[in-house]
Legacy VTK file of the C-alpha trace (Angstrom):
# vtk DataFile Version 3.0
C-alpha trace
ASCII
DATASET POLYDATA
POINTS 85 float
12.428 -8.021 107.818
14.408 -11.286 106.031
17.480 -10.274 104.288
16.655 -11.682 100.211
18.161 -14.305 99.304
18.824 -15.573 95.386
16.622 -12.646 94.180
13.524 -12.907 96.327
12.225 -9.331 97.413
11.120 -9.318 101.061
7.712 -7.476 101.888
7.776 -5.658 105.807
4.892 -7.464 108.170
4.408 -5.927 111.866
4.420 -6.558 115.181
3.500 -4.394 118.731
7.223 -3.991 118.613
7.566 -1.766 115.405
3.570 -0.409 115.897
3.146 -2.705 112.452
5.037 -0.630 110.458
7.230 -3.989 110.069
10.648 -1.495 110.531
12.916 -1.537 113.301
15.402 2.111 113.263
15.881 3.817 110.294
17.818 3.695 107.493
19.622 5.946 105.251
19.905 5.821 101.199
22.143 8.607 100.113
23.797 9.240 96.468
27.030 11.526 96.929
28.397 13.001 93.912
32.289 13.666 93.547
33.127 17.372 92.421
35.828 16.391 90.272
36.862 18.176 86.934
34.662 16.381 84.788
31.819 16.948 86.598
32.415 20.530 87.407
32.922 21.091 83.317
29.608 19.679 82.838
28.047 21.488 85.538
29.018 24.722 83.527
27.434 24.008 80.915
24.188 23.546 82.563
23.012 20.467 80.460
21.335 17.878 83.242
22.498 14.614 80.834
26.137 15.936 80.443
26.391 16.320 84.175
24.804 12.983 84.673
27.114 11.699 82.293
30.107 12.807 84.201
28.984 11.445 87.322
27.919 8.165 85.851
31.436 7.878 84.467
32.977 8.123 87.737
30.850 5.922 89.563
27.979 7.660 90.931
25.084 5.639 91.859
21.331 7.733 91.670
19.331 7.933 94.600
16.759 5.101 93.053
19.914 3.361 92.261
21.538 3.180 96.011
17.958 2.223 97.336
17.608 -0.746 94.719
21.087 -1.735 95.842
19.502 -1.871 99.630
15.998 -3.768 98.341
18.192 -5.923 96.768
20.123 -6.897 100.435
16.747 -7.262 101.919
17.167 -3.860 103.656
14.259 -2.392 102.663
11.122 -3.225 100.356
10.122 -2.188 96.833
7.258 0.306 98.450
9.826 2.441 100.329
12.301 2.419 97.218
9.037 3.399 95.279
7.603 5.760 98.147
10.947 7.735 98.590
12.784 7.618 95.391
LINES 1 86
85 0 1 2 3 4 5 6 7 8 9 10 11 12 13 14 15 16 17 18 19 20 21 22 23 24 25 26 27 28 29 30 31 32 33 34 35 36 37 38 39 40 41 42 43 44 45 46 47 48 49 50 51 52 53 54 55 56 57 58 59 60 61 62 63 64 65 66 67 68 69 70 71 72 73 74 75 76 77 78 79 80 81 82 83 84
């Protein structure tokens, strides 16, 4: 696969190599959410948008969000970031 270049979105083609999955290894997408004061106050309160809130305000990036950032390297394609997030 072509890393994407000035916005073009790459789509995987095969070879005997990768069994025409058009992959070679694997990669991971991972969204890691700091436990910091904010976030544990809004975890208390057990509203979903005020703990997203928190997080958001300190940086985190969603799942969907980290993959997008990957598509948008040309490390993976919009049917994994669709498939798996």
């Amino acid at each position: 696969m072509s890393h994407a270049k000035c916005g073009t979105l790459w789509r995987a083609t095969g070879c005997e190599a990768c069994s025409q999955r058009g992959y070679r290894g694997r990669l991971s997408v991972v969204s890691l959410l700091e436990n910091n004061a904010a976030v544990q106050e809004a975890i208390m309160t057990t509203d979903a948008k005020a703990i997203v809130d928190a997080a958001t305000e300190t940086g985190w990036l969603s799942l969907r969000e980290v993959a997008i950032k990957k598509l948008l390297r040309g490390d993976t394609t919009v049917e994994e970031v669709i498939k798996f997030t």
